[in-house]
C-alpha positions, 0 to 999 in steps of 0.5 A: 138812533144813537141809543141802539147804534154803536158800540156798547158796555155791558155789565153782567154777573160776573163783572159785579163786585161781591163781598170778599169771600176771605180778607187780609187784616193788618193793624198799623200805625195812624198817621202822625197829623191831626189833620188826616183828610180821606185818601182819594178812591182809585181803582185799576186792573192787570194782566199776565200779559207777556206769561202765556200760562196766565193769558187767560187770567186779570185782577181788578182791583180797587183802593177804598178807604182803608181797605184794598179790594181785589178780584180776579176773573178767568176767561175759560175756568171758573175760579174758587174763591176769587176774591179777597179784601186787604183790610189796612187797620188805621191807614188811608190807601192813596192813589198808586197801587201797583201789581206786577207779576216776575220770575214766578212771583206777584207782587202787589204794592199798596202805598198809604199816607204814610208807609209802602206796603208790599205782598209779595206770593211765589205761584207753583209751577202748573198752577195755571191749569186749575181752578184755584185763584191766586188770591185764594193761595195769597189767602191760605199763605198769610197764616205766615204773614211775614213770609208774605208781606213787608212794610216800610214807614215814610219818615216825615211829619206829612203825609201822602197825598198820591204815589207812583211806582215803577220796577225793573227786573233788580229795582223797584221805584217808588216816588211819594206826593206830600201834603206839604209838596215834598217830593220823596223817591224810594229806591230799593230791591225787587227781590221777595224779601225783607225791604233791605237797603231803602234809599231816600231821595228828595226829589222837591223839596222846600223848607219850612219857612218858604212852605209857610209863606207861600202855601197858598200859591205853592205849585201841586203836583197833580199827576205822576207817571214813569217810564223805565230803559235799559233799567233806569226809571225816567219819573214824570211829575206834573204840577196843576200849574202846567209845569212838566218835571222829568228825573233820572235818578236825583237830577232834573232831566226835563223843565217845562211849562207845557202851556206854552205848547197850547194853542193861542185859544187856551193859552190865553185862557192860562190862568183857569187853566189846570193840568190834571193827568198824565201818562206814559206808554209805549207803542211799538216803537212810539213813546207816547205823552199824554196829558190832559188839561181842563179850562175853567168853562169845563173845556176839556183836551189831551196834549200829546206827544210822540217820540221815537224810542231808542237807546239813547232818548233823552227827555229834553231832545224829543218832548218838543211837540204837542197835540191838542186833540179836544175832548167833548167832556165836562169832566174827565175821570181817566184815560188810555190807549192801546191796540183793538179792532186793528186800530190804536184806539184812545178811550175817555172815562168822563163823567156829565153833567148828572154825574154819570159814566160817559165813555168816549173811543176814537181810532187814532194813527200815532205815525200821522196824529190824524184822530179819527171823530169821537163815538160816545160808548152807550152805558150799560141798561138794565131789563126794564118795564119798556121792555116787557112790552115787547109780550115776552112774559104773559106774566102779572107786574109783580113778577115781572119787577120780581124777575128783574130784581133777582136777575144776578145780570142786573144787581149785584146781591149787595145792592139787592140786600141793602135794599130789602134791609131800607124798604122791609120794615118788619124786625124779624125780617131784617134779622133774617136778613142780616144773617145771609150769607155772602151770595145767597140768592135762594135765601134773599129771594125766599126772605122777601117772597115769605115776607111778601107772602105774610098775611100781616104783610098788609099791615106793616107795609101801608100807611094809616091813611092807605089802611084806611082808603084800603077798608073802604075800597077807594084804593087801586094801587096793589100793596104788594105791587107797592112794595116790588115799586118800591124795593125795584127804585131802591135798588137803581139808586143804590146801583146808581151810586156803585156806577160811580167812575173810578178809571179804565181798564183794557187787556192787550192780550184779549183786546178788551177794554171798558170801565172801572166803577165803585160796585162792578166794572164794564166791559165795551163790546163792538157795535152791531154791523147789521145796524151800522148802515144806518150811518151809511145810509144818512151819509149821502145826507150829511150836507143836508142837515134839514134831512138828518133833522127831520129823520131823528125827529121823525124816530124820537115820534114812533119812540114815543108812541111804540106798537106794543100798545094797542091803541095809539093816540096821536096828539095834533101837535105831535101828528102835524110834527110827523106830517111835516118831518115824514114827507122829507124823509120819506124815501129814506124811511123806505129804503131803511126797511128794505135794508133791515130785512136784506141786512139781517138776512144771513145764511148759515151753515154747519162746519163739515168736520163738526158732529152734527149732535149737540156737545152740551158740555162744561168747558166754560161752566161758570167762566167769565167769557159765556157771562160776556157772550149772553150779555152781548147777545142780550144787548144786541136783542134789545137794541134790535127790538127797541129800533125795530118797534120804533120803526113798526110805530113809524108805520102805524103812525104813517097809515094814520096820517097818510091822508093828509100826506097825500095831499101835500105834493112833495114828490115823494115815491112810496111803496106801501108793499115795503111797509105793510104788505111785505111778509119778510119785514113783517115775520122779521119786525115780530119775530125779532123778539124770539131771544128776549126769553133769556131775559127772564129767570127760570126756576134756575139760578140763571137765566136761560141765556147765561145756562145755555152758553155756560153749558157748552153753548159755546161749542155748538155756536162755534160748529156753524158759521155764517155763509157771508162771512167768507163769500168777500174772500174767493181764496178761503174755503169753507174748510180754511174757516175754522183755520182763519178764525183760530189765528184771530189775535184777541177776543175782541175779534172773535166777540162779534162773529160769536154773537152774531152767529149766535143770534142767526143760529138761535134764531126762531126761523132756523129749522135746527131750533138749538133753543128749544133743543137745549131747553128740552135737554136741561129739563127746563119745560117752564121756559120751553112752554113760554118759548114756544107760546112767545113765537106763536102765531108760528112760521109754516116751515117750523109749525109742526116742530113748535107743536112737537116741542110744546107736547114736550113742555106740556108733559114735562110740567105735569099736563099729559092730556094736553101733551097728547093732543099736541103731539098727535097734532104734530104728527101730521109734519111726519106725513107731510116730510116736515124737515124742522120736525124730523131734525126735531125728533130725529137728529142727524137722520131721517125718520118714520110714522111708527119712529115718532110714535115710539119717541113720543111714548118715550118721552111721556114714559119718562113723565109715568103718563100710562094712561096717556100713552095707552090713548097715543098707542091706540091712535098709532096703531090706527096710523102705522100700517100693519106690515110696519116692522115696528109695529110689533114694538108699538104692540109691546109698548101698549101692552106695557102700559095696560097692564099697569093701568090693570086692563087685563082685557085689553092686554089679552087684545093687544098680545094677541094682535102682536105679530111677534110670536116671541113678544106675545109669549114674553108679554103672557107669561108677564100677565099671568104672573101678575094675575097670580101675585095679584091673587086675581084668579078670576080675571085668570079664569074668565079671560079669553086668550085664543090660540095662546091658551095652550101657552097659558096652560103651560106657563100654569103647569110651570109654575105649579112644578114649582111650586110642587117641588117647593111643597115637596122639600117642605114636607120632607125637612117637616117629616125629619123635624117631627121625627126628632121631636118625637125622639128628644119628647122620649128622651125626656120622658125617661129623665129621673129627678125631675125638678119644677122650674117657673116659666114666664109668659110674655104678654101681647104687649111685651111681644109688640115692644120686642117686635117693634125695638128689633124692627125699628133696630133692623131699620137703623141697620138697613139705613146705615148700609144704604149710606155707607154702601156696606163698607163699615160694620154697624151695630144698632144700639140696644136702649130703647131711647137711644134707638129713639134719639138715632130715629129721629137723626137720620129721619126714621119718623115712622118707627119712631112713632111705633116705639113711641106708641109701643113704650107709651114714650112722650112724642115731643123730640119726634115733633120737633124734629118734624118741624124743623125738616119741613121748615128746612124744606120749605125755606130751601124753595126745593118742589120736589118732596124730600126722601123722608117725606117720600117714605112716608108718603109710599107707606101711608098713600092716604097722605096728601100729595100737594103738600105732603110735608105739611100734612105729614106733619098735621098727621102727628100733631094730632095723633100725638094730641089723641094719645095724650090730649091733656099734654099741653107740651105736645103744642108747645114743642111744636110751636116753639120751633116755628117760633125759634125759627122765626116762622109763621105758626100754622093756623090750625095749630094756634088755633087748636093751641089757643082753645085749649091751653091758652095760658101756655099758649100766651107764655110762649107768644110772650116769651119769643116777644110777639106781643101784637099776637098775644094781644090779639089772643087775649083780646078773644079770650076776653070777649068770648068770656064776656059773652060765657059769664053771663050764661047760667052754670059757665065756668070762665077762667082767665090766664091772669098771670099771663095778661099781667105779664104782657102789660109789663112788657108792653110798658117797656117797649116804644111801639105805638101800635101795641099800646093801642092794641093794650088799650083796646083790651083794657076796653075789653076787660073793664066790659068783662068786669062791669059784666061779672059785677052785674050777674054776681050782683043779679 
């Protein structure tokens, strides 16, 4: 049980270490050793914890080697550019990084082996409120270096080994470990400026003859720490030995040995003892010393100390007494302790025996020393194959492992990168890789889907033996299955070794706490209180350990065997263990049933001052406290699904033993109804799965969970409350709630309340259906199908409100008759009063038959459905009664879609039924119109339209008055015209001297050419206009190949072509650039065809719809190749890009390519190094050759030069596979040759 009770960490997106998005460089001097030993890793976080203008704001940083990695993250506004790496050129980073924030400055002090590094950045006032990091303004400042950054050298032979710094308002403190046990105190100005006035103190320090002689058993110090009062810095340094040290200034203030202070248990064991960490904090009015110690059988414990503060404390008059409070821990990494959850709590970052990150809570009252029992923190989990289990995807394996792999909660896109790079094993593929940008989910995931996708994928992934065992069909492991195996296991090793512990963080400010690893940090969040009652319900039972025992016993058995198999097989061992376990815990087992249902129960209720619409807005989009809500809610779902399908196999593992449990006469009272036959546990065990579709990714880049609370989730959650919540407290009203819960103090208390309504409000069972509703907002129709497909068999209060919202899916990914069938089925819910249905289509209001009609119309209007909204018109005027008001608009509706499905007939029916006497008129005059610009006199003449005719006629004589005075304006400005030509013909008649003039005559062609260049002008013009909205005067060029090349650039293809056709132009850059817009939208994964291959497509309508892009492209290619069929650089144009580009050469034009120019065709292969492809060419030609030389009259004609050029390429390349393939042709030649000597012989 303890694997879904309690508290738990939890690791999203955000908490995930990415790649510095900018980086410091600074080059400095090596230390002055031989023997230079790598720093230790550390890591550490801060908090503007007393600025309220920064609350909401905390830096994670982590000191790796040389370099010093730092993030920071925002509660409520999405960073930009919130990370950055300073990079220390030839230094080790040692453990003592400090960052402090004063008087409108952030300081950051980075200590090394051998110097103190300081930056320091001035933050302007109001920088708070937007959405600009402090890490990217520390960035844009270091152009200046020195205005930023300063440095100070240790002067010693030595180096350090670990440091401690501490500040005041006027000084800063800085105390240095040596290799050589030197201890060394640096006392300088806190002001930004150039470290001036450095005082050097040696706080130990022995000489060098005394160092050489006891150096093996010279004291280490192990720890160091501070404490700062009334400006003066208290240093503590702790020797491995046990000795404690406390300095003021340069004198010894504090000596001694703390084994003494242990109990008669450790100290006898003092010689394996060893004092690794201490640390120093203040609590309210408490000074608080902890200390932590390790035995040699890896027995761990803190010592603690606690003294009053005063002005006037003193180190030798308060650490008199310690207490030892044992930890349960092989290894103990970091600890701390600050104020949660009402309690002061010490947290332990531990590490087992496997190495992995333990974290350890206890509530602890500092006044008293009383220590509450540990509670171990669960680790974070991934989605793993268990969990598709629960039927939440319908989906093959291979998408399942895909979905988890670019799931950004799960992996970080280092981990995932790293991964493809080991498990892809094709060149190509790992240069692509190689060129990815930091974060490019999209790029990644297109990378490895094409490369899955490859049809030599095969080929390169499969062994020899399982190439083998593929061709003669004894192999049923799926390759491509293999492959998402195999990458999946990659990535946990990978994200195994970033959960590497590297200390604790907390926040006072927000009240969040959790651990800090090597690739992410994690955030602990509070156990869930409807499960919690399983500890209370074990308690009576606490003295009885057989109980406790046989109840986990019995749950580890239903674990084992989980009802989402369809059979289970129960071994004898494991049924006769149940049998024996069960019968001891049987009443238990039925009143945790009772419970879980009573438990999870909730009521709720939306505030009254709240708008009862959705306020889907983006206040938290892309935020860090919507990723920690969704992780949460995640988390919660899992466990809550995990503890409710172990308690489903209990019961099916009962019913199947349950005769041999009734022969046992244990005294046992069971209720069968509790378990089988009660329909609440039931709809509350199967339903419990509802949630786990934010789980799986849509066709988005974030789950549904993470999209729904980044875009204003958070506000609808906080407009309801849960009914109990306030029910223990008769003072507080329901208006005083929102009141209450804005006084909470930290984020750790409002964390909980947030997820649990979230869940009561998400829940399928709610009538609000705020899930189906925001993915029916957003667009996403692929998650709402699976959402409403995931519920199904659904509740009879929300089945008529599942249909709706299935309709709408179903129109939405383009299936109008199924959309229709559902919504009319829903409609009975509108009949019946159905109260989710009428929330459903009617928000905030109550709604009719011919309302729901009109909606539905709507929403498939939205989706160009007129042929289904035609059917569903018909059916509602069959449904709304004739006296309806809003008939007339159904009537109009109808009318709209007939016509634009040309049923002219229907459309005179349907005018006529209309009883608004105005929208008949208004729906005529748009038929006639149509007719007329149609040129459908026919239809005009022949259609019946009853007492309207009148009206037709009228609308007729309209138009032709119009028509007349058009006609008549034409006839007088013709009559002006001839008059002044027959005037100016006189004139000229008269003229003397008369000269002859040669007159040139435009040819059919030159007419095109002028037409076409001015055309193709025109349309430069109107795309220039339509860009920059007409606001920037244009003038087109006027050479007809500067007219191509701007074509081309802003995707005019289509009078591209003309002018090419027109001036008999060569067609290659036109090609080219086809290629490569269609290999930019492919790569893009973007569905929706682009806007030049829209043009196209409305131009030409014979164009293909499914792939429009690729047979636009098809269409040139071979219009090109029938202009100029003996052009062999059409081809290659086209193919040279696929091939720069990396991309697979479409089969039909290598094809065409190989057939024709083959000698091209293989210079080309050859010249991009795809050796195995032109083997492969040759290979054919030569068998097709070998066949034809024979025949009597055949003209063979090898690429000679082209197969002398792949053997020397080949003998210079170390690829085994290729010069099997070689040798397979020279197979093949030699057989051309014995056949050409042959037939020349004959």
């Amino acid at each position: 049980m303890s694997d879904y009770i309690g508290s738990v960490e939890v690791a999203f997106a955000a908490t995930y270490a990415k790649v510095p998005v900018s980086a410091i460089r600074i080059s400095t001097e090596p230390p002055p050793t031989l023997n230079v030993e790598e720093a230790e890793k550390s890591a550490g976080f801060f908090s503007f914890e007393n600025d309220t203008e920064f609350k909401q704001r905390f830096i994670i940083w982590r000191a790796l080697g040389s370099n010093l990695y730092l993030e920071e993250h925002c509660m409520d506004i999405p960073l930009v550019e919130n990370s950055l790496c300073i990079s220390l050129h030839s230094s080790q980073i040692i453990p003592g990084t400090c960052i402090f924030y004063a008087d409108s400055f952030l300081f950051i002090y980075c200590p090394t082996q051998t110097a103190l590094h300081r930056f320091f950045l001035h933050i302007p006032v109001g920088f708070a409120m937007s959405a600009k990091s402090l890490l990217s303004l520390l960035h844009e400042r270091s152009n200046h270096l020195r205005e930023i950054h300063d440095s100070y050298e240790l002067n010693s032979q030595s180096i350090a080994v670990r440091a401690h710094i501490a500040y005041t308002k006027l000084e800063l403190f800085s105390v240095f470990f040596l290799r050589d046990t030197q201890l060394i105190k640096l006392e300088m100005s806190s002001v930004p400026a150039t470290l001036p006035n450095v005082e050097v103190t040696y706080l130990h320090s022995e000489g060098i003859l005394q160092r050489m002689v006891g150096s093996t058993t010279v004291r280490n110090v192990s720890s160091l720490a501070s404490y700062t009062l009334n400006n003066e810095c208290f240093f503590f340094v702790l020797f491995t030995s046990g000795i404690l040290q406390v300095y003021l200034k340069q004198r010894l203030e504090y000596n001694k040995n703390l084994t003494e202070c242990l109990g008669r248990e450790l100290s006898q064991t003092q010689e394996s003892l060893t004092f690794m960490t201490i640390k120093v904090q203040q609590v309210d009015q408490l000074l608080l010393l902890l200390c932590h110690v390790q035995s040699g059988n890896n027995e761990n414990c803190i010592m603690i100390s606690r003294t009053c503060v005063s002005d006037m404390w003193k180190p030798k008059d308060s650490l008199k007494q310690f207490q030892t409070v044992p930890v349960p821990a092989i290894y103990v990494v970091d600890f701390s302790c600050f104020f949660c959850d009402g309690h002061d709590k010490l947290i332990v970052l531990s590490r087992n025996e496997f190495k992995y990150s333990v974290f350890l809570t206890a509530n602890i009252d500092w006044e008293t020393g009383e220590l509450d029992t540990w509670e171990v923190t669960r680790s974070p989990s991934i989605c793993s194959v268990k969990d598709d289990d629960f039927g939440t995807d319908s989906s093959s394996d291979v998408n399942k492992k895909s979905l988890r792999i670019f799931d950004q909660n799960n992996y970080s896109f280092d981990v995932v990168l790293r991964s493809a790079m080991l498990v892809c094993k094709h060149r190509s593929c790992e240069v692509q890789l190689q060129r990815l940008l930091p974060n490019d989910w999209n790029g990644l995931r297109n990378i490895i889907e094409f490369y899955v996708a490859a049809p030599q994928f095969e080929a390169q992934s499969l062994s020899r033996t399982e190439k083998k065992q593929s061709r003669s069909g004894r192999s049923d492991e799926n390759p491509k299955l293999k492959f998402w195996t195999a990458l999946e296991k990659s990535c946990n090793e990978l994200l195994e070794a970033n959960c590497f512990p590297l200390g604790v963080w907390h926040s006072n400010s927000s009240g969040l706490y959790g651990a800090l690893q090597k690739g992410r940090f994690t955030v602990c969040v509070a156990e869930d209180k409807k499960l919690k009652w399983l500890d209370g319900m074990l308690l009576p039972y606490s003295q009885e350990r057989l109980v406790n025992d046989a109840f986990i016993e019995c749950f580890d058995i239903g674990r084992r065997f989980l009802t989402s198999q369809e059979e289970v097989v129960i071994p004898e061992e494991d049924s006769d263990s149940f049998v024996s376990y069960f019968s001891i815990i049987s009443e238990v087992a039925a009143k945790f049933l009772k419970n879980l249902v009573d438990s999870c129960t909730v009521e709720v209720k939306k505030r009254e001052h709240c708008l009862t619409d959705h306020l889907f807005v983006e206040s938290y989009s892309a935020a860090f406290f919507p990723g920690l809500v969704s992780a949460a809610v995640r988390q919660r779902i899992i466990d809550r699904l995990f503890f409710t399908d172990a308690m489903l196999s209990i019961i099916k593992i009962y019913y199947l033993t349950s005769q041999v449990l009734r022969g046992i006469r244990t005294g046992f009272q069971f209720n069968s109804l509790v378990f089988g036959d009660d329909w609440d546990v039931h709809l509350f065990m199967t339903h419990e799965a509802f949630l786990f579709v934010i789980n799986h990714k849509t066709q988005m880049e974030v789950s549904v969970g993470d999209a729904f609370f980044s875009d204003g989730g958070l506000d609808v959650i906080k407009s309801y409350f849960l009914s109990e919540e306030y029910s223990g407290d008769g003072n507080l009203s329901v208006e005083d709630a929102p009141v209450a819960k804005s006084l909470r103090p930290s984020l750790t208390d409002l964390l909980p309340d947030i997820v649990t309504t979230a869940i009561a409000v998400l829940w399928p069972e709610n009538v609000e259906m705020l899930l189906a509703q925001y993915l029916t907002k957003t667009g996403q129709f692929d998650a709402l199908l699976n959402h409403c497909l995931l519920n199904d068999p659904w509740s009879p209060e929300l089945f008529h409100a599942f249909q709706f919202f299935k309709g709408i899916a179903y129109s939405g990914i383009g299936q109008p008759e199924d959309a229709t069938r559902v919504f009319f089925d829903a409609y009975k819910g509108i009949e019946e009063g159905d109260e989710a249905l009428m929330k459903a289509v009617f928000p905030g209001r109550s709604g009719s038959s011919p309302e729901y009609f009109l909606k539905v119309m709507e929403v498939m209007e939205g989706r160009n459905c007129s042929e289904e909204i035609v059917t569903m018109g018909r059916l509602a005027l069959q449904k709304v009664g004739t006296n309806d008001p809003l008939i007339t608009l159904i009537y109009t509706t109808l009318f709209k879609h007939e016509l634009a499905t040309s049923r002219y007939s229907d459309c005179v029916r349907t005018l006529l039924k209309n009883p608004s006497n105005d929208n008949r008129k208004m729906c005529l005059r748009e038929l006639v119109a149509k007719l007329i610009d149609c040129n459908k006199m026919k239809e005009l003449i022949i259609l019946d339209y009853g007492i309207m005719q009148d009206y037709v006629v009228e609308i007729l004589e309209a138009r032709a008055r119009s028509v007349g005075v058009d006609a008549a304006a034409s006839v007088s400005s013709s009559e002006a015209e001839d008059k002044e030509a027959h005037e100016t013909a006189l004139q000229e008649k008269n003229l003397k001297g008369k000269s002859v003039t040669s007159v040139n005559l435009l040819s059919e062609s030159d007419i095109v050419k002028e037409f076409v260049v001015e055309d193709a002008r025109l349309a430069l013009f109107d795309e220039h206009s339509k860009v920059s909205g007409g606001l920037e005067t244009y003038s087109p060029p006027t050479n007809v190949s500067d007219i191509l090349n701007e074509l081309i650039e802003k995707r005019l293809f289509q009078r591209a072509w003309f002018l090419i056709r027109a001036f008999e132009m060569p067609p290659y850059d036109v090609i080219k650039a086809l290629v490569k817009e269609c290999i930019n939208h492919y790569a893009s994964g973007v569905t929706k065809d682009p806007a030049w291959a829209s043009y196209i497509t409305k131009e030409i309508p014979s164009a293909s719809e499914k792939d429009s892009c690729a047979a636009i492209l098809r269409g040139y290619i071979e219009m090109a190749i029938r202009t100029f069929p003996n052009d062999s650089r059409v081809l290659r144009s086209a193919c040279d890009i696929f091939l720069q580009h990396k991309w697979p050469l479409p089969c039909w034009l290598s094809s065409y390519y190989e057939e024709h120019f083959l000698a091209d065709f293989l210079n080309l292969l050859l010249l991009y190094g795809r050796l195995e492809e032109a083997c492969a060419s040759v290979i054919k030609a030569v068998d097709l050759a070998a066949r034809e030389v024979i025949v009597k009259g055949a003209q063979v004609l090898l690429p000679y030069t082209a197969i002398d050029q792949l053997y020397y390429l080949v003998s210079t390349c170390d690829n085994t596979a290729i010069k099997k393939d070689i040798g397979r042709l020279e197979a093949r030649l030699q057989f051309y040759f014995n056949q050409l000597d042959s037939f020349s012989r004959g």
